[in-house]
N, C-alpha and C positions, 0 to 999 in steps of 0.2 A: 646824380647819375646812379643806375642803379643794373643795368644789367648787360651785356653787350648785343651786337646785332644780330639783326632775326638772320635765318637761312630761307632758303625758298621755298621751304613747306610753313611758316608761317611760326617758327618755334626760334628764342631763343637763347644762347649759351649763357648758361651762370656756372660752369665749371669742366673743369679739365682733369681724367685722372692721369696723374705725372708717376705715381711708384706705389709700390706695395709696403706697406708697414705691420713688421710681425709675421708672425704664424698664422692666425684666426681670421683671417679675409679680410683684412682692415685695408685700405687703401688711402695714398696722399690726396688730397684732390684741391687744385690750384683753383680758387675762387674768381669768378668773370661776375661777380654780381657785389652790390652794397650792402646786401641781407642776406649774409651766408646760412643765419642761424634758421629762417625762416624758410628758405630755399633745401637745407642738410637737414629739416627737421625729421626726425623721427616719422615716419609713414608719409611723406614725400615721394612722390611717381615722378622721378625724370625719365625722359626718353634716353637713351645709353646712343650713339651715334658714332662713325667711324668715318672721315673722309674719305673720297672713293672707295670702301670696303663696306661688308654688314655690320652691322651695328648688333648689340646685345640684346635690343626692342628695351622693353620697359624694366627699370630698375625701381624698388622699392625701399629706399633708406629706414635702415633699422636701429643704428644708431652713429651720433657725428659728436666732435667736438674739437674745438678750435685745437690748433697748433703750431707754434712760431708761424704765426701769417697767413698758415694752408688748417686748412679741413682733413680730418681722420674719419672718414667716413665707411659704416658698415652696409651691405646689402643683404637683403631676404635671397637666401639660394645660395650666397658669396661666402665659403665655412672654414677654407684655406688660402692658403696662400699660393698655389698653383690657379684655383677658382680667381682671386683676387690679380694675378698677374697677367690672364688671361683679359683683364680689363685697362692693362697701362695703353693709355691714349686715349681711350674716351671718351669723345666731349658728352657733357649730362645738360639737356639740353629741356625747356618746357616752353608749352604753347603761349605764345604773346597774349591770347584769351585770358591765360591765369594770372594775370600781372594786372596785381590794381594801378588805378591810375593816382599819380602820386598827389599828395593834398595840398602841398605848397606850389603854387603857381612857377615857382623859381625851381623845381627839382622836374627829371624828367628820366624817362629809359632811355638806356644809349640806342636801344633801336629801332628809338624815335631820331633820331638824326640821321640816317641813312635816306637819302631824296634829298635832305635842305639845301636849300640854295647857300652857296655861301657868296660873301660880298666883301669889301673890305669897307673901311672906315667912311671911305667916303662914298658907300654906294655902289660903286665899280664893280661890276660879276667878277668874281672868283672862279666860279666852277660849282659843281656837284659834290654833297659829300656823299661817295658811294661804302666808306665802311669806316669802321673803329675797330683799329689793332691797339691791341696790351701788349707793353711789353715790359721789359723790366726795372727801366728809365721812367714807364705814366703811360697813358693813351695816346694815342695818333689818328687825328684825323685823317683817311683817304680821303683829298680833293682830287676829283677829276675838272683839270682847267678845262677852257676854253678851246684851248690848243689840241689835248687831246692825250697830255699827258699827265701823272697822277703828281701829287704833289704829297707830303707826310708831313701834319701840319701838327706842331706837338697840341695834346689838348689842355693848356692850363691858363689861366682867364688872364694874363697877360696879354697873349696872344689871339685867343677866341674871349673877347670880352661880351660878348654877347650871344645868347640862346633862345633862341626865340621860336619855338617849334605851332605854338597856333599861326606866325606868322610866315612858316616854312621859312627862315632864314637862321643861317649862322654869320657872324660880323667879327671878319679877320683883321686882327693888327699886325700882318706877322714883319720880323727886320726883314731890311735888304739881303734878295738873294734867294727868300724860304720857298718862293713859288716857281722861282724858277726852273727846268727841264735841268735833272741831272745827268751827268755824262757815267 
């Protein structure tokens, strides 16, 4: 798993900036991807993006380095910490086009599972999976059942024991109760 789902332009999210750190335009920034370092590297062009709002257009990472979990990450033009606050929410977001595709047949982008069908163990339609939320318990499948309503299916291979994106499917085990409509 390596990056989260695209948006509708075709781009997508491997971070989030959460807070300003410092004087010098440094900012926190919550990582949505399995290769932060390569993603935060030094001359890195994310798109800078705001839901429902303007977005910043293109950000230039000038320099990152890991920290308890999150990314410390600098921007070309970002020189304060006013400049830098001016960026908390963020999402940094790059074109699905830049994303090699991975070499182990078992590894995949998360947003290559947005469309799979999902099924359970034995076949049985599930639903659609229309997204992958993070949150701070693991990932969460979005299924849309049958029915019509979405189901939050944790993603850990207990549960999704199989991934199978050439074959467009994902293969649920989940217990009793997990698909059901919640009140």
């Amino acid at each position: 798993m390596t990056s989260s789902a695209p948006d509708d332009a075709g781009q997508v999210l491997v971070g989030v900036v959460v807070r300003v750190h410092g004087l010098r335009g440094e900012v926190v920034v919550e990582p949505r991807t399995d290769a932060p370092a390569e993603r935060f590297a030094p001359g890195a062009v994310l798109q800078g993006h705001r839901p429902r709002a303007a977005g910043p257009g293109p950000l230039t990472v000038t320099g990152a380095r890991a920290h308890s979990g999150r990314w410390l990450v600098l921007f070309e033009g970002v020189a304060d910490r006013d400049a830098a606050e001016a960026l908390r929410g963020v999402q940094l977001r790059l074109p699905t086009s830049a994303l090699a595709e991975p070499e182990d047949p078992e590894e995949f982008h998360v947003h290559q599972l947005t469309g799979l069908r999902a099924e359970l163990v034995d076949g049985t339609e599930a639903g659609t999976v229309t997204d992958v939320v993070h949150g701070p318990g693991g990932s969460l499948l979005v299924v849309r059942r049958p029915a019509g309503h979405e189901a939050l299916v944790p993603f850990v291979g207990a549960i999704v024991p199989t991934v199978d994106v050439a074959g467009g499917r994902v293969v649920l085990d989940p217990p009793d109760g997990l698909l059901d409509p919640q009140d």
